[in-house]
C-alpha positions in Angstrom: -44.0 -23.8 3.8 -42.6 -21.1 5.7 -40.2 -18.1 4.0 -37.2 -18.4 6.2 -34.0 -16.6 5.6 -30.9 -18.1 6.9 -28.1 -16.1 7.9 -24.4 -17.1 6.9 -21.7 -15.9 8.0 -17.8 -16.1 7.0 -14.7 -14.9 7.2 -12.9 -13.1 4.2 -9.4 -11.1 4.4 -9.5 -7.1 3.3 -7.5 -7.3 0.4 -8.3 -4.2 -1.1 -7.6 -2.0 2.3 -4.4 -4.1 2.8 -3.4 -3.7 -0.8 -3.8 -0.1 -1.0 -1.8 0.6 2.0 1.0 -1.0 0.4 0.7 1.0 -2.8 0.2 3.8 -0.7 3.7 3.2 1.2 6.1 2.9 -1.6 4.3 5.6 -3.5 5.4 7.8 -1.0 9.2 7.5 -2.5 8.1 10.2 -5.1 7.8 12.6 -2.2 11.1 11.5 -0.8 12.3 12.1 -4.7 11.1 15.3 -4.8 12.5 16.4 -1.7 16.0 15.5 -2.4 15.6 17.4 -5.8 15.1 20.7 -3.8 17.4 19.4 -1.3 20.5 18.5 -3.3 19.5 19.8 -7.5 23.1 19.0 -8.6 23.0 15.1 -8.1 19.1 14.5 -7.9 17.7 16.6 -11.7 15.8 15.2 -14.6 19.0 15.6 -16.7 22.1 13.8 -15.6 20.7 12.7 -12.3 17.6 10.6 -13.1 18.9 7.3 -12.2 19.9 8.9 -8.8 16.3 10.2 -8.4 15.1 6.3 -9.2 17.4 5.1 -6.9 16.1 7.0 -4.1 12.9 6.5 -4.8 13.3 2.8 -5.3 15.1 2.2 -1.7 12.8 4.6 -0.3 9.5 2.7 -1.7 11.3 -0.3 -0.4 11.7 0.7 3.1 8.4 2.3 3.0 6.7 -0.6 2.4 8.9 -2.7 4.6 7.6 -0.2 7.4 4.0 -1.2 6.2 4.3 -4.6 6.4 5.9 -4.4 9.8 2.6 -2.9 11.1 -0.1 -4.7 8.8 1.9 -7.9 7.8 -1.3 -9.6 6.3 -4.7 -8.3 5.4 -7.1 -7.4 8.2 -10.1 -10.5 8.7 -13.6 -9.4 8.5 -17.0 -11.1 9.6 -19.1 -11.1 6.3 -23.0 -12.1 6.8 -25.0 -13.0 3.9 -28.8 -13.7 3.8 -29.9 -17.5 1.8 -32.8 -18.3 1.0 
């Protein structure tokens, strides 16, 4: 009886990298939010201009993670190789 390991191998998609990419993309509204509070404080402030803030930084997340999924439409494939017994 011999102690042979067999080596499988198969093919999963990244999910995590892909999906944190994404979250990564559309987070980056806040910044754009941010920058159009310094930019422009009289339409874009925590007071009367809040919905204009989520606006911008819903279109922005939007088109950020359009840009994403232009580059990295679906998940990256990798070779996974597991030992059985």
């Amino acid at each position: 009886m011999s102690n042979t390991i067999k080596m499988i191998r198969r093919r999963a998609f990244c999910w995590r990298t892909w999906l944190h990419g994404l979250i990564g993309a559309f987070i980056q509204s806040g910044a754009t939010a941010v920058s159009a509070m310094i930019l422009d404080p009289q339409k874009f402030n925590l007071n009367e201009g809040l919905a204009n803030i989520g606006k911008l930084a819903l279109v922005s997340g939007i088109i950020g993670a359009a840009l994403y999924l232009k580059t990295s439409p679906v998940p990256a494939e990798e070779t996974i190789e597991e030992a059985q017994p």
